[in-house]
N, C-alpha and C positions, 0 to 999 in steps of 0.2 A: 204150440201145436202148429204144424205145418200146413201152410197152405192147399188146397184140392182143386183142380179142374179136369174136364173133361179128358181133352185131349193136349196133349203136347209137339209141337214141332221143332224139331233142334235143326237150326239152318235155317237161313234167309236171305237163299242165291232165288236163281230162277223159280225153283218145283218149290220151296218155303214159302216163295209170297205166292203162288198160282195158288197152293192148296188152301191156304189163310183166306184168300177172296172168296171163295168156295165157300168151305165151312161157313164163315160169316153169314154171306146169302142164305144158307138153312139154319141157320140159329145154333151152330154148334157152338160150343162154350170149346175158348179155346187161349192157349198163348203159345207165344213162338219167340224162341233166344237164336240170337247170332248175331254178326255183324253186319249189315245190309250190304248184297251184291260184294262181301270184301275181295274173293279170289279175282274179280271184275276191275274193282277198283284199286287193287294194291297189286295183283299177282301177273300182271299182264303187261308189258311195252305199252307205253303209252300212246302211241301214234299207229299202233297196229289197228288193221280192219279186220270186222267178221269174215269168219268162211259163209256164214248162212250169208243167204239174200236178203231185201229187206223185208218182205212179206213172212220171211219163216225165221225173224229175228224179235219176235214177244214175248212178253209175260203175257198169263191168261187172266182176266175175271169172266164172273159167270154171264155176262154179255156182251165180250167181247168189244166192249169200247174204249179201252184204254189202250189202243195198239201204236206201234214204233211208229205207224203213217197218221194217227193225230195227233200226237208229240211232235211230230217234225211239223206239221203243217203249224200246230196254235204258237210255234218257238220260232218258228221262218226258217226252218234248218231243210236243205234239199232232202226230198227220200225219192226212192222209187224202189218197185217190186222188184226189178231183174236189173241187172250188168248196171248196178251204180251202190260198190262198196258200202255199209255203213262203221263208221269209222268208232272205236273203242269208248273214245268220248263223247258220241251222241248216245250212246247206248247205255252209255253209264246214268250220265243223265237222264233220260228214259226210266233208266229203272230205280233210280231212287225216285223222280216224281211220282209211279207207281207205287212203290213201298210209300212214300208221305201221304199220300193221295187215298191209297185203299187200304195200306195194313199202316195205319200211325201207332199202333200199341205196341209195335216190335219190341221187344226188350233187348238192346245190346249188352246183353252176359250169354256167358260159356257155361253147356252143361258139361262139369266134370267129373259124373259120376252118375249112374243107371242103374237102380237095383229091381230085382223082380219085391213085392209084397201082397200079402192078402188081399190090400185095395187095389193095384194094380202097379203101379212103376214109384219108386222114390228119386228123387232128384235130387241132385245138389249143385248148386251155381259157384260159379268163380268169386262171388259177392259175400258166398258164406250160404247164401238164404237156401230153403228146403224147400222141396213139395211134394206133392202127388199127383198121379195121372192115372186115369182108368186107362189110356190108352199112347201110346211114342209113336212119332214117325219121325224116324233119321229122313234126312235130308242133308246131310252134311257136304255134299258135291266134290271138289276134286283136293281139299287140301289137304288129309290124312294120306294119300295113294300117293305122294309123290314117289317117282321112282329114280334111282340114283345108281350108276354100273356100278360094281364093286370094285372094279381095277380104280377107280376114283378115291375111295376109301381112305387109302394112306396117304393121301395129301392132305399136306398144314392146313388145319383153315386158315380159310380168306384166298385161299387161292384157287377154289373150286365152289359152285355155287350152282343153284338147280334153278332153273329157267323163272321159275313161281317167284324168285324170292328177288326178283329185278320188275321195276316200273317202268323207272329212270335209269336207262342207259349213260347217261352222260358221263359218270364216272370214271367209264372205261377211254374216254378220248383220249389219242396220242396211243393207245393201251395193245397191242398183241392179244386178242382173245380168239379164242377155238369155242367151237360149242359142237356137241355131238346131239347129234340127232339128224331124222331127215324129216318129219311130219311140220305139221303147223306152228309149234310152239318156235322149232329153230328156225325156221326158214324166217319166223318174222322177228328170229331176237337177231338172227342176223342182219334181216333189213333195218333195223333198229338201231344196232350197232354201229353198221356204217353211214346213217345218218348224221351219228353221234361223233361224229370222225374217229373211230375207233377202224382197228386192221385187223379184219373176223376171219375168219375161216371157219367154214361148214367143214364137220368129218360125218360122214352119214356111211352104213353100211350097205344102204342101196344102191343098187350100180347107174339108177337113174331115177332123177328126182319127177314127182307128179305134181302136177298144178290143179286146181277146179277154176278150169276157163269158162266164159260165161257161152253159154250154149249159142252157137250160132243158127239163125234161121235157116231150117229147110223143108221141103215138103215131105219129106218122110217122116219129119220131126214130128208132125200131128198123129201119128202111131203110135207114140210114147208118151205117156202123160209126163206130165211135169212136178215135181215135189219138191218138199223140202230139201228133201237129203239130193237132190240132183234128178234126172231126167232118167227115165224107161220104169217099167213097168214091176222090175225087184226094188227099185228105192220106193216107189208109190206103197206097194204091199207092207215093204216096212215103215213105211210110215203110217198108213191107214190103220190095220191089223193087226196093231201087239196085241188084242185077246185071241186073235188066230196062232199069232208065230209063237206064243206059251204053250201050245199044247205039239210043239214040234219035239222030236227026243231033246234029252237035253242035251248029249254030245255033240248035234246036230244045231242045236241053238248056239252054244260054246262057239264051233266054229265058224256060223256066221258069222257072230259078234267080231270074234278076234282077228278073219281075212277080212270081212266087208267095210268098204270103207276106209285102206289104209292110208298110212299117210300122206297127205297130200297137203301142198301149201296153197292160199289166198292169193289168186292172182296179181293185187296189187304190189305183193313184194318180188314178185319176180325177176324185175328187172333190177333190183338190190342186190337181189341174192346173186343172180348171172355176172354181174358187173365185177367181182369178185373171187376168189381163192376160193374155191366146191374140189374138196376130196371124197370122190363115190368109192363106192366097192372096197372101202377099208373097215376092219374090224380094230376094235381096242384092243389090245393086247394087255399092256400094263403104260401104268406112269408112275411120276418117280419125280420128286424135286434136287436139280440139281443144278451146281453152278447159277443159282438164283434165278431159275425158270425151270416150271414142270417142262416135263419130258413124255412126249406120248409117242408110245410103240405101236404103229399101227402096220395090218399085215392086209396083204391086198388078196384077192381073187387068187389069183394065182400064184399065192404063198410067198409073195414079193414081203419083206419089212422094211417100212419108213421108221425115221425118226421124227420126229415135231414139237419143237421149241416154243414155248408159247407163255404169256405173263400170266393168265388165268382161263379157266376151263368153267364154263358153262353147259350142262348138263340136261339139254331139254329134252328129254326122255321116257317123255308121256306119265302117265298114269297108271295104275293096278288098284283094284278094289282087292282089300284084304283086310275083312273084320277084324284082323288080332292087332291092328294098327287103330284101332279107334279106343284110345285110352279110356272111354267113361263107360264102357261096358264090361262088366265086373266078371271075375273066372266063371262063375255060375251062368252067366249069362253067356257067355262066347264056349261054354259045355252044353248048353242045352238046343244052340243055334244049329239048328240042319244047312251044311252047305257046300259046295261046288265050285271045287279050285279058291278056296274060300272067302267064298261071293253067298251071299244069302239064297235061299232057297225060298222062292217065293211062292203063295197063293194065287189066284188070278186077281183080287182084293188087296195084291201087294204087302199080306202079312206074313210073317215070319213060322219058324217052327216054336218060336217064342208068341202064346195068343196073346194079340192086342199089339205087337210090336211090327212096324210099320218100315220096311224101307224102301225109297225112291231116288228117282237120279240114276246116274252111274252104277252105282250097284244092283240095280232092276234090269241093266241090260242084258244078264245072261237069261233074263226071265222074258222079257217083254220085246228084246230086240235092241237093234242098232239106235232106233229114235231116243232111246232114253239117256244117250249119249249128249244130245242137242236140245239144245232149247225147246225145238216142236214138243220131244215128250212131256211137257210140264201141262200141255194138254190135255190128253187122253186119262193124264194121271189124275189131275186135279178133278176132271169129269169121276171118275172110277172111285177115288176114294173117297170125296164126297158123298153120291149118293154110296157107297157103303157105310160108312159111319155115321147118315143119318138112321140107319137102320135101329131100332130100339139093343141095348147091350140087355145081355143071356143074363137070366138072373143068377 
């Protein structure tokens, strides 16, 4: 017979341990699979810094005392609120002392399989083992969405590679790499790269790259509040306000998500990036392996085409939430999901068109806003879904 609890969490990035602190505090009966912080500690340059600040770089508990500024103080590690980076691996750190500290019963297994049942969800683990859940929240965060151009496609492996699936640069030293993109992931696998003494080239289709420089004092500045997501008065709203910005149209939400916010790199790698080969305003055309280097056809602004010779092609090309990519959710279930560019269709209680089924993170942003992008959302979430699941279930 299969085992039964309450609730389930699949994912144990940021929003998997916020909501676990949570629930705990009100006695919800619960467990949570995944791998602690993995996309954090395996899928990222390892000497990269956050885009956040240090004050809007947390995991949540229900009173806010386990934050990134008393980790760094009881560890001796520098912090500070504003314009002093914090670096990949104090945060790593951070956040497993967090996971050991307030969710120790993490289970590292994968659920690989989700069915609807008269009790409520069936489970199946990568261990083999079974269960039940009256109630699921995905939390899965960015590793299902990788996104990948298609003119990439027909190259051999090993000679092409998407940003997530490098730590450790080192490999590529002495090495010719190109990486498309223009946001944060490239700009710091680039700076990454040539750390590594590797010979990088940026292709970005932007005609010019953005930074998030650290705000400079001025007396007007006091006009604009200050937030997570950066300074004035539309980042503050979306930060404070996802049960406001959910009741915007949804076309209207859509497209703040997808402009607000673009990408833009972590000031610390800029001088990396600069120092360096940056081809803007080029689109991929197609590549091709030949004479034992891919070949990338790139076409300018103004219909100019390059060629580019290069040993291997790194792909930092963001992310897409797209339910049909999360292999444990069954036909029935990915038939019966209501959804929008197909991103889930949320309540304001962050449940699904599936009742009882739960998702957060990234895929909440066409619901809740830009913040559910960032850390800060693991916030408002873990608040929200909390006191709703303590609420007694429908008979």
């Amino acid at each position: 017979m299969s085992a039964s609890t309450n609730v389930v969490i699949i994912g144990a990035g940021p929003y998997g341990l916020s909501i676990a602190t949570h629930l705990r505090e009100r006695g919800i009966e619960f467990r949570i699979f995944g791998s602690p912080l993995r996309s954090w500690r395996s899928q990222m340059p390892q000497d990269m810094f956050l885009k956040s600040e240090g004050f809007a770089s947390n995991l949540y508990d229900p009173q806010g005392e386990f934050t990134l500024e008393r980790f760094c103080a009881n560890n001796g590690l520098g912090y500070a609120h504003h314009d002093s980076p914090v670096s990949l691996e104090t945060f790593t750190a951070y956040g497993t002392a967090f996971q050991q500290r307030l969710v120790p019963d993490l289970e590292d297994e994968s659920v690989i399989a989700l069915t609807r049942v008269p009790e409520g969800f069936h489970l199946t683990l990568d261990n083999g083992e079974t269960l039940t859940a009256r109630r699921v929240i995905v939390a899965v965060g960015l590793n299902d969405f990788r996104q990948m151009p298609a003119q990439l496609a027909t190259l051999p492996p090993g000679l092409v590679t998407h940003s997530a699936e490098h730590r450790d640069l080192s490999c590529f030293k002495g090495r010719d790499v190109s990486v498309i993109g223009g946001g944060s992931s490239a700009l710091d696998v680039v700076a990454s790269l040539r750390a590594s003494g590797a010979q990088a080239r940026l292709v970005a289709r932007r005609p010019a790259l953005r930074w998030n420089m650290p705000v400079k004092p001025h007396p007007w500045r006091r006009l604009y509040p200050n937030s997570g997501l950066g300074a004035g008065w539309r980042n503050a709203f979306f930060e404070h306000a996802p049960m406001v910005f959910q009741y915007l149209p949804q076309e209207t939400r859509m497209h703040i998500v997808r402009r607000w916010l673009g990408p833009a790199g972590g000031w610390p790698a800029r001088q990396a990036v600069e120092q360096g080969p940056v081809l803007l305003g080029q689109s991929l055309r197609a590549a091709e392996y030949r004479d034992g280097r891919v070949q990338l056809r790139l076409l300018s602004g103004d219909g100019r085409e390059t060629v580019v010779a290069t040993d291997h092609v790194i792909a930092a090309t963001g992310y897409k939430v797209d339910l049909r990519r999360l292999g444990f959710l069954g036909s029935q279930m990915q038939t019966d999901l209501r959804t929008a560019d197909h991103t889930p269709i949320l309540s304001p209680n962050f449940e699904s068109s599936v009742p009882d089924l739960y998702f957060v993170g990234l895929a909440a942003a066409n619901t809740f806003g830009p913040v559910m992008r960032f850390l800060l959302g693991a916030r408002y979430t873990a608040r929200r879904l909390a006191r709703h699941l303590s609420q007694p279930l429908a008979p």
